[in-house]
Structure formats: structure tokens, C-alpha cells
DRENMARLO-686200 format. One record per residue (C-alpha): residue in one letter; x, y, z. Coordinates in Angstrom, 2 decimals, padded with zeros to 5 digits. Layout:
REM residues N
{mitor = A, x = X, y = Y, z = Z}
...
//
This chain:
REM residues 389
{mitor = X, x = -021.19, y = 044.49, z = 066.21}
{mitor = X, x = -024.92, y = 045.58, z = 066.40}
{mitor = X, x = -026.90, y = 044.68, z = 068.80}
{mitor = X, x = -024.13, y = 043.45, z = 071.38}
{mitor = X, x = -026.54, y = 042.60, z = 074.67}
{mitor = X, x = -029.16, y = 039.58, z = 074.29}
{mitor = X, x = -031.49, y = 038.79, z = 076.67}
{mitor = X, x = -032.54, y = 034.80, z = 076.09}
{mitor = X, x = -035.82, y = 033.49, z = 078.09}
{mitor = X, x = -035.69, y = 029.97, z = 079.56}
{mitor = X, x = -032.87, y = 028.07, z = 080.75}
{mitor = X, x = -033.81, y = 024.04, z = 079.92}
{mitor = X, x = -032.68, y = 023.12, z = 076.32}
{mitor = X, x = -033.21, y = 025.77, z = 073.86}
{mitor = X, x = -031.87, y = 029.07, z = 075.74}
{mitor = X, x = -028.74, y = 027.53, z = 077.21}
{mitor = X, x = -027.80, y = 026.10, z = 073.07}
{mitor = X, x = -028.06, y = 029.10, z = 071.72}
{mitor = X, x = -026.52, y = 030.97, z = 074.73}
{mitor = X, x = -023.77, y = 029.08, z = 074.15}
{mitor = X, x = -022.84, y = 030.22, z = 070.47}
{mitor = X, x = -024.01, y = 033.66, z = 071.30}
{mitor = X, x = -021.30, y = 033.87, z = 073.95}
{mitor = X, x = -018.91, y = 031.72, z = 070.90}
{mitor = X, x = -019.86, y = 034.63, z = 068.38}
{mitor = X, x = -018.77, y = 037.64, z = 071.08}
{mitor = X, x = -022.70, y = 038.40, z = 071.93}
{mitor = X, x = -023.03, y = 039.69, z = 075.85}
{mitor = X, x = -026.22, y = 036.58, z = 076.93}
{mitor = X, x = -028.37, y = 036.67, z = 080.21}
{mitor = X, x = -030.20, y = 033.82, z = 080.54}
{mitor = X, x = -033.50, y = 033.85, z = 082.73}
{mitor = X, x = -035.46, y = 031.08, z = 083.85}
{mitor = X, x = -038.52, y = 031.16, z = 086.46}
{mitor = X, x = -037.10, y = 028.05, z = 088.15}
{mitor = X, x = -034.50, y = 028.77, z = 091.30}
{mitor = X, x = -032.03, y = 026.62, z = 089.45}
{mitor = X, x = -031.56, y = 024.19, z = 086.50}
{mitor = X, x = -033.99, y = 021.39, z = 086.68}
{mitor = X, x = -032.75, y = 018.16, z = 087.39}
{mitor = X, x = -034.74, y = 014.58, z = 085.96}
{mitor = X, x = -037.23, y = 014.60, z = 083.73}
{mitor = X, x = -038.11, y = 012.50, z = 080.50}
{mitor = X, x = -035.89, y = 011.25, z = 078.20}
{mitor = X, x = -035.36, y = 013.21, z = 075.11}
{mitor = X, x = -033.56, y = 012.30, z = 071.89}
{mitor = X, x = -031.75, y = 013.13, z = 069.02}
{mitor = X, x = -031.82, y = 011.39, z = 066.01}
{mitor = X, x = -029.92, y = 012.13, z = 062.33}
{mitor = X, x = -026.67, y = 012.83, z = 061.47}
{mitor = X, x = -028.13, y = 016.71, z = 061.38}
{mitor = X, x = -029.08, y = 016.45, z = 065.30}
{mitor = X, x = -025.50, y = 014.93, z = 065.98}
{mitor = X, x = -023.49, y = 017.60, z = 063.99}
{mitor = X, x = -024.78, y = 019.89, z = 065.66}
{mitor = X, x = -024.17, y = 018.54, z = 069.26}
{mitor = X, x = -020.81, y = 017.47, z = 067.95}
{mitor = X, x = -019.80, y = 021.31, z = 066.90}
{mitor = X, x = -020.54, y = 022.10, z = 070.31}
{mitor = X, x = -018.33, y = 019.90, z = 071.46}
{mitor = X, x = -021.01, y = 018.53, z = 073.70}
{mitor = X, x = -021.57, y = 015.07, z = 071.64}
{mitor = X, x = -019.53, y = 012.59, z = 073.84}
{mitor = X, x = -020.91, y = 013.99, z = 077.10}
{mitor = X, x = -024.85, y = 013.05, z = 075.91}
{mitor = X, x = -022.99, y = 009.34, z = 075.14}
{mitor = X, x = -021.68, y = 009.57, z = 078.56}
{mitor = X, x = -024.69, y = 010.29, z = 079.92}
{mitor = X, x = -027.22, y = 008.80, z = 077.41}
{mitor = X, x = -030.43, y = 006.40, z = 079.29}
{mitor = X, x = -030.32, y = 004.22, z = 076.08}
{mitor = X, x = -033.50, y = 003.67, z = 074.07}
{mitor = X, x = -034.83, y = 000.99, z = 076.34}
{mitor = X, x = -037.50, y = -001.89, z = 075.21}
{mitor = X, x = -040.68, y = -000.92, z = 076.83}
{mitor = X, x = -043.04, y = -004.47, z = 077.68}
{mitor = X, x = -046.84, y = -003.59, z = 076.69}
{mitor = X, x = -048.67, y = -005.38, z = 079.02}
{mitor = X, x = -052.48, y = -006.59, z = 080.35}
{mitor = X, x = -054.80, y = -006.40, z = 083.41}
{mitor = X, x = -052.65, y = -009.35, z = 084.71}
{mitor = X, x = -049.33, y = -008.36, z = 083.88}
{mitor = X, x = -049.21, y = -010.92, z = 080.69}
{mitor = X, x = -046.57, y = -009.75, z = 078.19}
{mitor = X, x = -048.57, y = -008.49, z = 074.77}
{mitor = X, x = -045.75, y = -007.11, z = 072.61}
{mitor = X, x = -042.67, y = -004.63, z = 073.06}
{mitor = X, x = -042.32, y = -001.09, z = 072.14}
{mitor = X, x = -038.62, y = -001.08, z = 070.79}
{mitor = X, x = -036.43, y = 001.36, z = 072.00}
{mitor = X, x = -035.23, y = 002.71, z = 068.90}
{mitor = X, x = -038.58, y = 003.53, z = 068.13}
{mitor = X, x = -038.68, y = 006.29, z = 071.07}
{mitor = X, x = -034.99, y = 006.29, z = 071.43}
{mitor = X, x = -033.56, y = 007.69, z = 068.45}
{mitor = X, x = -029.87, y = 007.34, z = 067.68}
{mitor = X, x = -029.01, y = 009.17, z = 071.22}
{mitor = X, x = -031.04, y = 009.65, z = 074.66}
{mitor = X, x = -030.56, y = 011.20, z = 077.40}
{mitor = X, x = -033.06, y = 012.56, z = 080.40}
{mitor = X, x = -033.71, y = 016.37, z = 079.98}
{mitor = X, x = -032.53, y = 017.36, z = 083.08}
{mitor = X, x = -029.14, y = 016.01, z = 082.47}
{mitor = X, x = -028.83, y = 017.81, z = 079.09}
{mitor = X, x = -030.04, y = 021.02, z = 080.32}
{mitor = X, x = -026.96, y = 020.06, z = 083.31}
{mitor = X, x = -024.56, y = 020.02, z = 080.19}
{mitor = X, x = -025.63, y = 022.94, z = 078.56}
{mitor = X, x = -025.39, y = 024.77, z = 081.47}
{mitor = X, x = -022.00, y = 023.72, z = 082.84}
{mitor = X, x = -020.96, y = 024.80, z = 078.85}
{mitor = X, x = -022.05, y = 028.27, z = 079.34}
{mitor = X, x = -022.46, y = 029.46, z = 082.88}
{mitor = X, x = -018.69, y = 030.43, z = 082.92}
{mitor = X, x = -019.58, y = 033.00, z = 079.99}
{mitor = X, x = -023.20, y = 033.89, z = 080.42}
{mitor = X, x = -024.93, y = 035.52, z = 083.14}
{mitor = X, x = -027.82, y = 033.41, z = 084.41}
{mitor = X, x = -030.88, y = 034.66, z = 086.18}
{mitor = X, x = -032.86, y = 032.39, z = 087.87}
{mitor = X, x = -036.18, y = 032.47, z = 090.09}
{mitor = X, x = -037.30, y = 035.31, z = 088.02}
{mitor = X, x = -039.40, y = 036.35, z = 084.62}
{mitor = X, x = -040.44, y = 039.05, z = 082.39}
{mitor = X, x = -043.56, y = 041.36, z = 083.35}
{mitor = X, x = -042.94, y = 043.80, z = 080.46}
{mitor = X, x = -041.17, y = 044.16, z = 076.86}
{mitor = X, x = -041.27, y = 047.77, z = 075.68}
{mitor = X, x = -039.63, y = 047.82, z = 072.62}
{mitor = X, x = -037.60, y = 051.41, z = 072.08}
{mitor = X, x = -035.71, y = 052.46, z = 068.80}
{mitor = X, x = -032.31, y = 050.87, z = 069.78}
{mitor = X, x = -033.60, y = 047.92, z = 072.32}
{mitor = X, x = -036.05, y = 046.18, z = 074.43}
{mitor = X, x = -037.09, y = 047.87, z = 077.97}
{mitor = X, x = -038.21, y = 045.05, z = 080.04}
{mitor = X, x = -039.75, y = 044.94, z = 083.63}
{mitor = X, x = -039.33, y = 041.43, z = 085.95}
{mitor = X, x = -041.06, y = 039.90, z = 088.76}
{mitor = X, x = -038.30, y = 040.46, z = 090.77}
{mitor = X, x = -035.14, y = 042.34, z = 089.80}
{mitor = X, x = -034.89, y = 045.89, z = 088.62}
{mitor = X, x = -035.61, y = 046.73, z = 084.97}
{mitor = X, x = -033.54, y = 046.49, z = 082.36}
{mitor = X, x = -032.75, y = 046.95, z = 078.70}
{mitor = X, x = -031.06, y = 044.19, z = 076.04}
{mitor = X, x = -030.79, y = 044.83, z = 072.47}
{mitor = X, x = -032.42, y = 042.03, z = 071.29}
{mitor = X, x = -034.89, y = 039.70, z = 073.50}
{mitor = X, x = -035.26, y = 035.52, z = 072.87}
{mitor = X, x = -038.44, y = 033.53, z = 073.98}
{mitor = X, x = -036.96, y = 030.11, z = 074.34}
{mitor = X, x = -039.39, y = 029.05, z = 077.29}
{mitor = X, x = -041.68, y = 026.54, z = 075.73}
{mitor = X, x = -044.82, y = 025.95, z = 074.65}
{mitor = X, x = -046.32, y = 028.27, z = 077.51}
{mitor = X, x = -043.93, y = 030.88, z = 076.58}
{mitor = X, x = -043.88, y = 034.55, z = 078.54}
{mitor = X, x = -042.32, y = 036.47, z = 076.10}
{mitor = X, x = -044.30, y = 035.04, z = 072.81}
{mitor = X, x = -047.47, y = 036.14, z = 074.88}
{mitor = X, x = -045.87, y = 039.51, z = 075.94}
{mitor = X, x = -044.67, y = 039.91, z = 072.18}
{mitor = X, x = -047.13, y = 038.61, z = 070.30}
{mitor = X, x = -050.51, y = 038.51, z = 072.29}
{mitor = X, x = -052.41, y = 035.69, z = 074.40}
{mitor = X, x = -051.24, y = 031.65, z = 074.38}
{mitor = X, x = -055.03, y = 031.13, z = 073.33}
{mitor = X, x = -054.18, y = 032.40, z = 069.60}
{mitor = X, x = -050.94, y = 030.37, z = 069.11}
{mitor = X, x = -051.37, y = 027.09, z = 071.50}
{mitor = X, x = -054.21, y = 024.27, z = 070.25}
{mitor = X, x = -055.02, y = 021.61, z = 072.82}
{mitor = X, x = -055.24, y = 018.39, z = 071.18}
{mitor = X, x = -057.33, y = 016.65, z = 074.11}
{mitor = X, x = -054.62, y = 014.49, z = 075.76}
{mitor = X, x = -052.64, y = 015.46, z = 079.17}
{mitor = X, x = -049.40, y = 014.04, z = 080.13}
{mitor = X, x = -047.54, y = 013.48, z = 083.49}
{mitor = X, x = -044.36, y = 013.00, z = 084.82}
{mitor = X, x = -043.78, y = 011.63, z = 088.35}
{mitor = X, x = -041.52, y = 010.72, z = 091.10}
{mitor = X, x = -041.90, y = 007.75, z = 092.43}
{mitor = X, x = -039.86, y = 008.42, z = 096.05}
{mitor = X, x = -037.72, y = 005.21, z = 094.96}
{mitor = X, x = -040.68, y = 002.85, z = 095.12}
{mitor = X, x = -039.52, y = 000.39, z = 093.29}
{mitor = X, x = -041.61, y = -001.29, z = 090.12}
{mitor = X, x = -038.90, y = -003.77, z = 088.77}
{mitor = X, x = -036.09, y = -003.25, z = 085.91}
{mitor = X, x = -037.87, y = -003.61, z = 082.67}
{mitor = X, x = -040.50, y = -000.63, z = 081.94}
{mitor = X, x = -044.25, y = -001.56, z = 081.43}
{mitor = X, x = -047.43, y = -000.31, z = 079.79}
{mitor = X, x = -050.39, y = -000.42, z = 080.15}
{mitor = X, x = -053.49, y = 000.41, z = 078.64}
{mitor = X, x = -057.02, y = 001.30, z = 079.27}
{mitor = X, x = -058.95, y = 003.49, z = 076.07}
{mitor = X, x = -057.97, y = 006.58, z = 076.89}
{mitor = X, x = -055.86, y = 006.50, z = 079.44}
{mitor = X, x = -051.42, y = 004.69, z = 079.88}
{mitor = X, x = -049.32, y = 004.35, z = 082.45}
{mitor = X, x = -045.61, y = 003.17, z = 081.98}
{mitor = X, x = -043.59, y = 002.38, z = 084.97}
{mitor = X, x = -040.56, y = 000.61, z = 085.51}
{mitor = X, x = -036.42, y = 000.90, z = 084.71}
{mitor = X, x = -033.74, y = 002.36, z = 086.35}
{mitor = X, x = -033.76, y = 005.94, z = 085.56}
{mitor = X, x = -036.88, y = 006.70, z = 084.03}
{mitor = X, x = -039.95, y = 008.22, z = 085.68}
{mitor = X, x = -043.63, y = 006.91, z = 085.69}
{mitor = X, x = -045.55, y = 008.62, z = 082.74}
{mitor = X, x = -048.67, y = 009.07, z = 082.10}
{mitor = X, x = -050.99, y = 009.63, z = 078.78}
{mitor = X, x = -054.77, y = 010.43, z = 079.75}
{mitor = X, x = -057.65, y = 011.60, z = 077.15}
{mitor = X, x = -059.63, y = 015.40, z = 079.02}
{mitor = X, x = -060.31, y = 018.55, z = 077.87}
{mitor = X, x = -058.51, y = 021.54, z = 078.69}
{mitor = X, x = -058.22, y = 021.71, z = 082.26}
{mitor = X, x = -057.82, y = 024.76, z = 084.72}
{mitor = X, x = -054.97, y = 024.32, z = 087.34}
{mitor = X, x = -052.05, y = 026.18, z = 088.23}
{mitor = X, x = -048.84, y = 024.63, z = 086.64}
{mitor = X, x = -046.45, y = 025.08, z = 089.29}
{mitor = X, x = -048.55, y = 023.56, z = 092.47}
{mitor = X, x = -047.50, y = 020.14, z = 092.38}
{mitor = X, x = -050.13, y = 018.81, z = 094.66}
{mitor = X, x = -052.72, y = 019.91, z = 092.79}
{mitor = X, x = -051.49, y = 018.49, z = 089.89}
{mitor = X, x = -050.83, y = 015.23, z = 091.97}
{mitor = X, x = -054.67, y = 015.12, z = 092.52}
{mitor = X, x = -055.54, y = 015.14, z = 088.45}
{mitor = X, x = -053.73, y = 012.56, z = 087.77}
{mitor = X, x = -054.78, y = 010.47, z = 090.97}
{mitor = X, x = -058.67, y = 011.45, z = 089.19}
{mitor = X, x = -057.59, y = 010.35, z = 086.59}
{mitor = X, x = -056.31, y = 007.48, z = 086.80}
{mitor = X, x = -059.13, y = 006.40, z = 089.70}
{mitor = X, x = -060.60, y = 002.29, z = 088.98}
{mitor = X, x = -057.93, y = 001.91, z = 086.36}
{mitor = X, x = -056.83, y = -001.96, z = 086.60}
{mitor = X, x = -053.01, y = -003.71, z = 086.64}
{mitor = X, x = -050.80, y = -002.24, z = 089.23}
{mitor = X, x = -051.96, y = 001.71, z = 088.88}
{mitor = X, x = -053.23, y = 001.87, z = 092.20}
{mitor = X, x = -049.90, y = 001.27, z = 093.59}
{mitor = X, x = -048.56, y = 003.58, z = 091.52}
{mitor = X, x = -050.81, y = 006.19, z = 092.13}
{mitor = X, x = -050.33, y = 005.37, z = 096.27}
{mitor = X, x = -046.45, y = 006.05, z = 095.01}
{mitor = X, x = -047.23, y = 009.28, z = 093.29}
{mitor = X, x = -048.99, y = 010.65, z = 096.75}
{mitor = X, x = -045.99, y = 010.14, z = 098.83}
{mitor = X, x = -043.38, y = 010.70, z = 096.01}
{mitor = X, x = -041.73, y = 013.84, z = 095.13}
{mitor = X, x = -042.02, y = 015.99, z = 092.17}
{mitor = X, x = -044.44, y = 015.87, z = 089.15}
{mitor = X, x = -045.02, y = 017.45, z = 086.20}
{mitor = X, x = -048.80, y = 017.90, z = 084.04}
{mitor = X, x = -049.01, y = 019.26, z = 081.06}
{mitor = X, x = -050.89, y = 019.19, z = 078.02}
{mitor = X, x = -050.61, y = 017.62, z = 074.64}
{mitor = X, x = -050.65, y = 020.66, z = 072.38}
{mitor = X, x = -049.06, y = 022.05, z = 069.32}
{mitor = X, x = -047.97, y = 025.99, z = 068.77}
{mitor = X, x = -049.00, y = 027.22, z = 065.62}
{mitor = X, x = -047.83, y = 030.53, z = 064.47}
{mitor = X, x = -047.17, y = 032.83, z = 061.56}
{mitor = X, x = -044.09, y = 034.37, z = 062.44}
{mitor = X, x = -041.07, y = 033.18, z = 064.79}
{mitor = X, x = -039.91, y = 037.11, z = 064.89}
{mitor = X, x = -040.99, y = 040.53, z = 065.50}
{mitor = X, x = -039.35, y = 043.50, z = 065.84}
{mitor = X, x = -036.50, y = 042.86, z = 068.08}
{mitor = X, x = -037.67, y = 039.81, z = 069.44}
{mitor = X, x = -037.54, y = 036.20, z = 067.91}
{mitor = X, x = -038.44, y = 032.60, z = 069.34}
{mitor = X, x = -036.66, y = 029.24, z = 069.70}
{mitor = X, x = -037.83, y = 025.86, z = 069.82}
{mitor = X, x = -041.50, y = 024.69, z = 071.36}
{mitor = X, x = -042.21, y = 028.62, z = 071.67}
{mitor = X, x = -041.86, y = 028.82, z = 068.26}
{mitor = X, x = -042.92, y = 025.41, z = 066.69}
{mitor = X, x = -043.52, y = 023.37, z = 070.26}
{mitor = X, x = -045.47, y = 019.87, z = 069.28}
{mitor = X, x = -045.61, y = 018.31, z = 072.59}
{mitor = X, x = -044.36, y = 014.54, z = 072.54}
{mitor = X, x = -043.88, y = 014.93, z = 068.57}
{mitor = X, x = -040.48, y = 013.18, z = 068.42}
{mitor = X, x = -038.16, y = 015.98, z = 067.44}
{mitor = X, x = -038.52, y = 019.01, z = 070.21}
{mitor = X, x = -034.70, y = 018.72, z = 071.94}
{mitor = X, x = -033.05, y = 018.35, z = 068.12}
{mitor = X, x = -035.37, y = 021.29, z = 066.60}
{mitor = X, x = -034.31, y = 023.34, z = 069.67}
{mitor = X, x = -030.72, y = 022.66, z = 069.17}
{mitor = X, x = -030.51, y = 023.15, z = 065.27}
{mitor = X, x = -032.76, y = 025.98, z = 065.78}
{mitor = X, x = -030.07, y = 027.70, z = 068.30}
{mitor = X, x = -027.52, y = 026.92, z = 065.80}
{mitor = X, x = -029.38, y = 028.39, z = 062.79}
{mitor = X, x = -030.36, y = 031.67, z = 064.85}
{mitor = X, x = -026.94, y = 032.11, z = 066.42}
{mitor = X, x = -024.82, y = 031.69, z = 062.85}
{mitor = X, x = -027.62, y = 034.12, z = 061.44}
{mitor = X, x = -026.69, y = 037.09, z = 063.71}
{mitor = X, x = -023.40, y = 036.39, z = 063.95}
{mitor = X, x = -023.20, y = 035.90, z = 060.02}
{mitor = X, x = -025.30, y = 039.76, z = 059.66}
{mitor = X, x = -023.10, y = 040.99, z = 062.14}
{mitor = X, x = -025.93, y = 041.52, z = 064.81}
{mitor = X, x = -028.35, y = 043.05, z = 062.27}
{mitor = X, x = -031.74, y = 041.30, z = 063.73}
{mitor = X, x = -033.27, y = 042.32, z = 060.64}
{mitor = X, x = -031.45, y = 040.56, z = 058.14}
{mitor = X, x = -030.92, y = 037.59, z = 060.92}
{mitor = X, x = -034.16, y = 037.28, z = 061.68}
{mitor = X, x = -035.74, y = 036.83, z = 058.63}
{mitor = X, x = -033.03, y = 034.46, z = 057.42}
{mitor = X, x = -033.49, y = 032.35, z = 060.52}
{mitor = X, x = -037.76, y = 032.43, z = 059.42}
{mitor = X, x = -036.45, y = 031.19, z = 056.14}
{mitor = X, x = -034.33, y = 028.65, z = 057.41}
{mitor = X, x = -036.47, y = 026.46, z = 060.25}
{mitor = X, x = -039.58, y = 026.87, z = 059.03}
{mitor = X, x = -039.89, y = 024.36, z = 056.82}
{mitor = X, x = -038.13, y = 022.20, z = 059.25}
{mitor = X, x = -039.88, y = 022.86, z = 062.06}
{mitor = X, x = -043.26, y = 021.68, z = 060.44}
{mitor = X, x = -043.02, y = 017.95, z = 061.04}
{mitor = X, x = -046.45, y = 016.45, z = 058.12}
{mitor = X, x = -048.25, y = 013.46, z = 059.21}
{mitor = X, x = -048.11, y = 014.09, z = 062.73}
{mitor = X, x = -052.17, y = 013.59, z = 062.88}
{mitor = X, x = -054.93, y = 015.80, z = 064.62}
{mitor = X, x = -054.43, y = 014.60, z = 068.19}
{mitor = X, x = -050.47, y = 013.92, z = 068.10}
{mitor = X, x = -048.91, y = 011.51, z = 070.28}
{mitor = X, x = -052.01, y = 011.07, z = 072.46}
{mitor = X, x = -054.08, y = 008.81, z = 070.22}
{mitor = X, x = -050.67, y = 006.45, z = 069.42}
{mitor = X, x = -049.97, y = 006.30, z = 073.30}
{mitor = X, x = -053.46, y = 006.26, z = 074.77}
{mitor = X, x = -055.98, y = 005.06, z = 072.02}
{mitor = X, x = -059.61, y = 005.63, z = 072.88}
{mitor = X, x = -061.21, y = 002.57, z = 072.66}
{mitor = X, x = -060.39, y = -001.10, z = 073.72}
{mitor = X, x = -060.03, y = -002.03, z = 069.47}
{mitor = X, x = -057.72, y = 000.74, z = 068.82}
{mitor = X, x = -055.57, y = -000.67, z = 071.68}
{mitor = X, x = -054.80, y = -003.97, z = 069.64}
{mitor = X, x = -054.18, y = -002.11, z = 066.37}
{mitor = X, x = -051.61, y = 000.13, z = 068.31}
{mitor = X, x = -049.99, y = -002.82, z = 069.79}
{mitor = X, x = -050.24, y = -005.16, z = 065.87}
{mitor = X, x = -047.66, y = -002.44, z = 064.96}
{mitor = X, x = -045.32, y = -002.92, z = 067.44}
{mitor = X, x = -046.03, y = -007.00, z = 067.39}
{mitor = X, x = -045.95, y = -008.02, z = 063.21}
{mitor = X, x = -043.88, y = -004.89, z = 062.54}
{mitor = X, x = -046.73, y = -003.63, z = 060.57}
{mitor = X, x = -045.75, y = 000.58, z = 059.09}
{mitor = X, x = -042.91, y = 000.20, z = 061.57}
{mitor = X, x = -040.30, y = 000.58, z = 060.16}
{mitor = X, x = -042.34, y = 003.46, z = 057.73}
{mitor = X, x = -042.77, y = 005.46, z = 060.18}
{mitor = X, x = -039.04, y = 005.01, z = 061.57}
{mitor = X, x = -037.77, y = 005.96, z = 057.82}
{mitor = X, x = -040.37, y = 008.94, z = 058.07}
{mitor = X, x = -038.52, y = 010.47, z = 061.28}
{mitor = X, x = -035.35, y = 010.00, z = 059.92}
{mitor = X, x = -036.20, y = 011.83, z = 057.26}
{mitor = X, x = -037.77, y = 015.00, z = 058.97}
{mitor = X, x = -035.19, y = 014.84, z = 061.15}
{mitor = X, x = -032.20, y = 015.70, z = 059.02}
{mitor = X, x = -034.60, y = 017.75, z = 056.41}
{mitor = X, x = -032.50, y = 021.31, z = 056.70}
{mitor = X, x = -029.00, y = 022.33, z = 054.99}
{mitor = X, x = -026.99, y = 023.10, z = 057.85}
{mitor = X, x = -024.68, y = 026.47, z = 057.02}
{mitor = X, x = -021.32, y = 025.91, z = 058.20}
{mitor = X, x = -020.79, y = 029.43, z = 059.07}
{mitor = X, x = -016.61, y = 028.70, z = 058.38}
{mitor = X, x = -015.56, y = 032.12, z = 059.41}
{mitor = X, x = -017.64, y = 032.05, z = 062.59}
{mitor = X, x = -016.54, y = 028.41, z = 064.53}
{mitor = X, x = -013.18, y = 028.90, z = 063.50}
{mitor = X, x = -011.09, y = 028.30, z = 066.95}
//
């Protein structure tokens, strides 16, 4: 088999799925991932389609998301006073299948640490691609050379910048920020809440989930992985807002982790290059659009059969993988500004309208029909001769 040794960047969803059918198909797979270990928490992610569920099901994963699975949960849109409004339904954000992101990427890595080789508290400095690899530098461990090379590490992806040139040509910020927070168990009641100010939501609330935030800014400048300075953004944020937001925000400063990041959506021509290709929101990442988890894992599927299928040719693979996702991967109708208008409308009239939807049903169920559609909108290959056994 050509190109044997494959070096796959980002250990959360996207690099441990198609790790796994690497390692299936006889490929040699280090995983790397700047974190010192898997990350636990996070929000819930679903999949939705009978395409998402085949492929978790030919992993032989499918029964351990159900064991696992949060549920989609009813979320209460509320007012200043805590007066019910209307409900968000949970199958609206819930798909067919949820489960938090942390305990997927648990699954996915209990699948394949026994035959990959997983890096962690590390990242690429350097790709130099030669005529029969990739040279590659890290942060931390001595270089190295893979035959092939992966970017599966998100919307702020290393190696798509290494590969392909600065985040500022491929990443569009669509004026919206989002946040993820510990609470440090304080305790907001069963049933999840939102609330609304133009511009700005917080949901709190229910047994698993963390307290999320939407919130209308430009780009801002901060480093992504110091948590206190992201802790102090969101506190700015959210300053004077009404309901119970203060408390939460008194939560969030003696809670413990949180995550910021921006509502943005990738847009670029090509998902390969030479010898490197990438997977999921480093590809075709639309942050909060609905389908990121079940893109990532069809897209690991699709790549994995693809080499396997050209017998490690990354030429042939790689431009039948292009052929195969990208129409998938762009998701119409998902509006200028994404999710961040929907979740966090800017003005006090745009509020109600949001929240008429969810009350009298109205494009509802549309827009439910919609997703299932996009959702299952590829021709999965079977590749017979490959999952054999």
C-alpha cells in the first residue's frame, strides 16, 4: 500500500473517526492534539439522518452514543421575570441522537487508542512537503516525516494555515461570539432557560448541559486558550443584562472552565493539496450550523474508504474525496450571520418573531424537513471489500 504512515491533526471528533478506519484499512495513524488529553464536557452535538446513523452504526459505535446520549431537551424561552414565553423543542436542536462532545470524542478515543498512536500537548510548527512525504517540525517533540498529513483541528486549523496560507483568507466572522461555561455546580434548576436581550442569550439550566452564551461584537483580539481572559469578555458582555445573568455571571467567575469562540464559517476552494487534505470544520467548519459532528463523521468515512479504495494513492483519493463532500458539506439557506441572528436577534421585535416560530409552529417544521434533507444529501459508498470483518 502507498502511502502507509498518516499523520491526522486534532483529536476531538473528526481525527479520532477517521483514525479509526485508517487503522481498519491497515494505515499506520498518529493522532496529535494541542490539548494534554481528550477533552471532557462540552456542548451537545447531534446527529441526525439515517446517513449520520449508518455511519456511526458501521463503526460499531451507534449504541454507545444511545448509551450516552443527553436527549434533545425542551428549552423554556423566558422574560425579565422569569414568565414562561414559549419552548424551543428539543428535536429542533436535538436531532435524532445527542450526546455532549466531550463524551463522543471519549468514545472515539477508547475505539482507537489501542491501534493508533496519540500525541497530545503538542502541534505542528512546520510541513515541508518532500517527493515521497511530509517533513514536519512540532512545538515539542523531535521532527518527523508521515506520508500523508490530515488537518482535522477545526475551524482555527494549524495545518490548513501551514498548508494553505493565513486563517484570514479562509475564516469569515459573521459578528456573533459564543461561550461555553462551567458553572462549579451552582445550581440553576432542572429545566433549561433562555433568555433574551437584542443581541445578546443566555441559556442556563438542566442536568448536564453547560451555560451558553450568544452575544452580537466584532472580531475580538484575545488569546484562545487563557480562560480568564476569556471569562472577562463574556462578564463585559453580558454587564446590566436583566433576569438572573448576574448570578450567572457571579457563577462563571468562580466556576471552572470556559470556552469563547466565534461564530464563523470556513470558506475554501480546495479541501486538498499536495499531500495534505482536511476534515470537517477545517474544511467546511460553519460554527453552530446544525450538522458539524455528522459532516465530520461522514467526511472521515468518505476520506478513509477513498484511500483505502486507491490503495493509498492520495492523488486519486483525494480528489475523489473533493468530489464526494463537497456538495454536502455546503449546507444553502444557512443566512449571512448563521446561527447568531436565530439565537440572539438584534432588536427587541426580532425577539418575538424568533420566539412566534417556536410558539404557532410557524416554518417549523420547514426548516426541520430542510435539515433532514441536507443531512442525508450524499450516496454513501459501501466500500464492500474494505469493512469486510
Amino acid at each position: 500500500m502507498k502511502n502507509n504512515s498518516i499523520l491526522v491533526s486534532g483529536a476531538s471528533i473528526a481525527g479520532p473517526a477517521l483514525a479509526y478506519w485508517l487503522a481498519r484499512y491497515g494505515f499506520q495513524v498518529t493522532v496529535l492534539e494541542k490539548a494534554p488529553a481528550p477533552r471532557p464536557g462540552g456542548q451537545a452535538v447531534d446527529f441526525k439522518g439515517d446517513t449520520h446513523l449508518t455511519v456511526l452504526e458501521r463503526m460499531g459505535i451507534l449504541e454507545d452514543v444511545r448509551r450516552r446520549q443527553t436527549g434533545g431537551t425542551d428549552q423554556v424561552i423566558v422574560d425579565a421575570n422569569g414568565r414562561r414565553l414559549t419552548t424551543m423543542p428539543g428535536e429542533f436542536t436535538g436531532g435524532d441522537l445527542e450526546i455532549l462532545r466531550g463524551d463522543l470524542s471519549r468514545v472515539l478515543y477508547e475505539r482507537t487508542s489501542g491501534t493508533c498512536e496519540y500525541v497530545f500537548g503538542d502541534s505542528l510548527t512546520s510541513m515541508t512537503e518532500t517527493a515521497d512525504g511530509v517533513h514536519v517540525t512540532f512545538e515539542r517533540a523531535a521532527p518527523r516525516s508521515f506520508d500523508l498529513v490530515v488537518g482535522a483541528d477545526g475551524i482555527h486549523s494549524n495545518v490548513r494555515r501551514l498548508a494553505f496560507g493565513p486563517e484570514s483568507g479562509f475564516v469569515r466572522h459573521l459578528g456573533y461570539y459564543y461561550a461555553l461555561a462551567d458553572l462549579g455546580g451552582a445550581d440553576f434548576g432542572p429545566v433549561p432557560m433562555m433568555y433574551n436581550e437584542p443581541g445578546r442569550l443566555v441559556t442556563v439550566g438542566g442536568n448536564k448541559a453547560p451555560a451558553f452564551f450568544v452575544f452580537a461584537s466584532g472580531e475580538l483580539d484575545y488569546d484562545r486558550y487563557d480562560v480568564r481572559a476569556q471569562k472577562r469578555i463574556v462578564a463585559d458582555a453580558f454587564a446590566g443584562m436583566g433576569w438572573r445573568t448576574p448570578d450567572v455571571i457571579d457563577a462563571i467567575r468562580s466556576g471552572g472552565d470556559l470556552y469563547l469562540d466565534s461564530i464563523s464559517r470556513v470558506t475554501i476552494d480546495r479541501c486538498s493539496g499536495g499531500r495534505v487534505a482536511l476534515l470537517g470544520d477545517a474544511a467546511y467548519g460553519h460554527t453552530l450550523g446544525g450538522f458539524g459532528s455528522g459532516q465530520a463523521i461522514v467526511g472521515a468515512y468518505v476520506l478513509a474508504g477513498e484511500l483505502a479504495a486507491a490503495d493509498g494513492d492520495h492523488r486519486v483519493a483525494f480528489a475523489r474525496y473533493e468530489e464526494l463532500i463537497r456538495g454536502y458539506a455546503k449546507v444553502p439557506g444557512r443566512g449571512r450571520g448563521g446561527a447568531g441572528p436565530f439565537l440572539a436577534p438584534a432588536t427587541r421585535a426580532r425577539i418575538r418573531m424568533r420566539n412566534w416560530i417556536f410558539k404557532f409552529g410557524f416554518l417549523l417544521g420547514l426548516m426541520q424537513k430542510l435539515g433532514d434533507k441536507y443531512a442525508t444529501d450524499i450516496e454513501l459508498r459501501d466500500y464492500p471489500a474494505l469493512t469486510r470483518g
